[in-house]
C-alpha positions in Angstrom: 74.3 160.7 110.9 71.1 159.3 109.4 67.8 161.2 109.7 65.4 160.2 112.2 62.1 161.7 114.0 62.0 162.9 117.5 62.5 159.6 119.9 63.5 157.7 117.0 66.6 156.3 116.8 69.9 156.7 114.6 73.5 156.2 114.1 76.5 157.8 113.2 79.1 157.0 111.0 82.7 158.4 110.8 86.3 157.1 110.0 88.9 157.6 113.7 92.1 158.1 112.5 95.1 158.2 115.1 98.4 159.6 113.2 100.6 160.0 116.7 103.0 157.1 117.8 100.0 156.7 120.6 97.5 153.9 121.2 94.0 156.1 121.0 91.6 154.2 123.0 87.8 155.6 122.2 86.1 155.7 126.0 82.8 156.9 124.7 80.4 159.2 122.9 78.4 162.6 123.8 75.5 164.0 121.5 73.4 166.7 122.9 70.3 165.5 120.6 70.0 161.6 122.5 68.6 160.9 125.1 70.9 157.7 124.8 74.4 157.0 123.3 76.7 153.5 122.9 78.6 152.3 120.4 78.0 149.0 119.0 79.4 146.5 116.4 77.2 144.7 113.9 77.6 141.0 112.8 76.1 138.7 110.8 76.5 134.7 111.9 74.5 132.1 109.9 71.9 134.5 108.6 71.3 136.1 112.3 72.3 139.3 112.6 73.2 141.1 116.1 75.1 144.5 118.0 77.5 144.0 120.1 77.6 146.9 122.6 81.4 148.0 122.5 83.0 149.5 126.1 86.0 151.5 124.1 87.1 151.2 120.6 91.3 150.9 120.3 92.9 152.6 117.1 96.7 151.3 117.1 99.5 154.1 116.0 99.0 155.1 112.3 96.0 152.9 111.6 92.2 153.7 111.7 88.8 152.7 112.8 86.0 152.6 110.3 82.3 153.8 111.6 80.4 152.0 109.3 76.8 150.6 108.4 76.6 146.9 109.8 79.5 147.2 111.3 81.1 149.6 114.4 79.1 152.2 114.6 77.7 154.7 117.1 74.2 154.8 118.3 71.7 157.8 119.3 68.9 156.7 121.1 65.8 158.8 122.1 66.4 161.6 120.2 65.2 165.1 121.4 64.8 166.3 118.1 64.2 165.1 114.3 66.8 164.8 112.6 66.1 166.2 108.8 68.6 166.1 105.7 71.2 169.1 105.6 71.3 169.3 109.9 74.4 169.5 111.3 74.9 167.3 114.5 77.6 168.3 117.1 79.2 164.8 118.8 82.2 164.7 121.1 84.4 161.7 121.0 85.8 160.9 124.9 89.4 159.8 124.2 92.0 158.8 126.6 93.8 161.2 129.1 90.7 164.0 129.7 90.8 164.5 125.9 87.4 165.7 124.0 87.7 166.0 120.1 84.3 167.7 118.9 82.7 166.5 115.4 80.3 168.5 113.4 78.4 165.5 111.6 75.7 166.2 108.8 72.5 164.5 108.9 71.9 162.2 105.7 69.8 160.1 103.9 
């Protein structure tokens, strides 16, 4: 997660693996330190640049999902807090079926 000041923004950046024989199917994002959270997609066409805001992310069996500087990534709006090098963010990941995994994320350059 970059650093950021209090009602700043940032984003968070992660790789979603899925090992099981099961489609995982991202619904959405928690982080107790936004006010506001979405995921988006970055692109680039013909020098214009843009985000895409993303509903749920879909990681086929065995395969993976990179979180990734202009390009799929998660944003934290409005944060509650600044954000300084060394923090440690907690972010929950709402996947399919009720399931919650829980990410401890380091604040970065």
């Amino acid at each position: 997660m970059r650093a950021a000041e209090q009602g700043a923004v940032s984003a968070v950046y992660f790789m979603l693996r899925n090992p099981s024989p099961d489609t995982l199917v991202l619904h959405g994002v928690e982080i107790d330190v936004a006010g506001g959270v979405s995921i988006h997609r970055s692109s680039d066409t013909n020098g214009m640049a843009a985000m895409v805001m993303q509903d749920s992310v879909v990681v086929m069996p065995g395969d993976s999902v990179a979180f990734q500087e202009r390009g799929l990534h998660v944003m934290a709006t409005n944060l509650h807090t600044a954000l300084r090098v060394g923090d440690t963010v907690v972010v929950r990941l709402r996947l399919q079926k009720d399931r919650v995994d829980t990410l401890r994320v380091a604040v970065r350059e």
